[in-house]
Residue frames relative to the residue before (quaternion, step in Angstrom):
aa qw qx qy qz dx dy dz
X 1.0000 0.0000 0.0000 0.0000 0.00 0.00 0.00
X 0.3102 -0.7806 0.4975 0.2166 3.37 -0.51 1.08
X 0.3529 -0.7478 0.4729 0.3044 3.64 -0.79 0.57
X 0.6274 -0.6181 0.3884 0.2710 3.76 -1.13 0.50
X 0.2271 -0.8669 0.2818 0.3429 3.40 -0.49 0.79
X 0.5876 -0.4906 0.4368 0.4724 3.70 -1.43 -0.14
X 0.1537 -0.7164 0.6517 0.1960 3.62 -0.52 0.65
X 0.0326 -0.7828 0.6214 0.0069 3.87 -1.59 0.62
X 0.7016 0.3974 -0.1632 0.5684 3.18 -0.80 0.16
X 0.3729 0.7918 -0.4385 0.2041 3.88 1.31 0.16
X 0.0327 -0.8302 0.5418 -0.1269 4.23 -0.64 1.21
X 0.2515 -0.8450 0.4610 0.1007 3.35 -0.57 0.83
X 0.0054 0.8610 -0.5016 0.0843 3.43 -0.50 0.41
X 0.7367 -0.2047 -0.0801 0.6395 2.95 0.76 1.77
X 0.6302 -0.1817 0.3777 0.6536 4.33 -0.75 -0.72
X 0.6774 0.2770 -0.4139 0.5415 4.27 0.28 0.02
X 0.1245 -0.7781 0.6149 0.0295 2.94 -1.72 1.57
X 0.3363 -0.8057 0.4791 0.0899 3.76 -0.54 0.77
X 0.2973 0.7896 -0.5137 0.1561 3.68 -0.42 1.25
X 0.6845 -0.5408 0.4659 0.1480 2.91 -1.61 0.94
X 0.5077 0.6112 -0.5940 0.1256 3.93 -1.08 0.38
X 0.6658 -0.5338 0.4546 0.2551 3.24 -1.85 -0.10
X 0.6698 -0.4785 0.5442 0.1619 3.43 -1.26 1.57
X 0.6104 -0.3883 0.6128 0.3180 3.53 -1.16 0.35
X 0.8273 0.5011 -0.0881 0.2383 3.66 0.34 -1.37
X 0.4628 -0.6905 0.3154 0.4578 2.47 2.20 -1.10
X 0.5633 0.5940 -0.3013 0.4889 3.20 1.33 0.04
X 0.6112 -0.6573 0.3745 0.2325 2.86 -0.89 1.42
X 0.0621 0.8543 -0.5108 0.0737 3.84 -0.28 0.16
X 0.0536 -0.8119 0.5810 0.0207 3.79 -0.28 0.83
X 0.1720 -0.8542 0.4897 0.0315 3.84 -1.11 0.97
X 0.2613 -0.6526 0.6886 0.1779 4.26 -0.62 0.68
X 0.2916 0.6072 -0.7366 0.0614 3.69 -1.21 1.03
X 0.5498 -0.6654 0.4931 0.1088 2.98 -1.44 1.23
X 0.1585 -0.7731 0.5657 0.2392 4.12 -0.31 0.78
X 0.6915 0.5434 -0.4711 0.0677 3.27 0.31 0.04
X 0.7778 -0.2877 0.1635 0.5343 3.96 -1.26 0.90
X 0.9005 -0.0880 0.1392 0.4025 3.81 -0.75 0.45
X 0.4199 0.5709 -0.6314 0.3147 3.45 0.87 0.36
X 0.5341 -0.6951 0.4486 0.1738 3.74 -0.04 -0.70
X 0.3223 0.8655 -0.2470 0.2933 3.20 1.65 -1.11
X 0.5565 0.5160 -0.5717 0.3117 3.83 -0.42 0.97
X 0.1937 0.6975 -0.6876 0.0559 3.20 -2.25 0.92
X 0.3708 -0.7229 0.5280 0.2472 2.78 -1.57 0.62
X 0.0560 0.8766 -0.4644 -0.1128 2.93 -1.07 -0.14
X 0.5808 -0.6447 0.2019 0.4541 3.99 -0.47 0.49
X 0.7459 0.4396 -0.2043 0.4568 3.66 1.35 -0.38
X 0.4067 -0.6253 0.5500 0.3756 3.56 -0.84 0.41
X 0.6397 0.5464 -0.4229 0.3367 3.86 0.76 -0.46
X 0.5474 0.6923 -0.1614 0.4417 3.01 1.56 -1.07
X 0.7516 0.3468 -0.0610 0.5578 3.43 0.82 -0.86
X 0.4858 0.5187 -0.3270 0.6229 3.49 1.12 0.06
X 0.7835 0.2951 -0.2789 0.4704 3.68 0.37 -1.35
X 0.4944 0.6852 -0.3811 0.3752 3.70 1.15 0.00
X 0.7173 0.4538 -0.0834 0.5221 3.21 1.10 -2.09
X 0.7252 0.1937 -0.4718 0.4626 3.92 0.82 -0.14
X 0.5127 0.6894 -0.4077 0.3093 4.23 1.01 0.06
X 0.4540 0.7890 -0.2527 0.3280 3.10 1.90 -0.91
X 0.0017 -0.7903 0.6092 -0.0663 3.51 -1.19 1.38
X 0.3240 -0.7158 0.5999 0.1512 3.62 -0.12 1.51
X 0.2877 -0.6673 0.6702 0.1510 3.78 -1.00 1.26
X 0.7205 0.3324 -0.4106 0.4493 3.78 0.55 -0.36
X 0.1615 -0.8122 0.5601 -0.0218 3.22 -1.59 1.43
């Protein structure tokens, strides 16, 4: 069972929130999920810049 991660470093940018935590591996690893109702919206990715420019580009298709 895999254990959940600590998120840090955690910023919103609109209903999409962007945080920081550690990989299983250790590797840093930073994610953009979207809270709003059914949109779906989540990734990771290896940069925090990366994931920022995701989380403020973000368009929720459900209206």
């Amino acid at each position: 069972m895999a254990a959940q991660p600590r998120f840090r470093r955690v910023v919103r940018y609109g209903p999409v929130q962007v945080g920081t935590y550690y990989d299983g591996r250790g590797r840093e690893k930073h994610t953009a999920a979207c809270t709003a109702p059914r949109c779906g919206f989540a990734v990771d990715y290896d940069s925090r810049a990366a994931a920022q420019l995701a989380a403020r580009t973000h368009r929720c298709p459900v209206r």
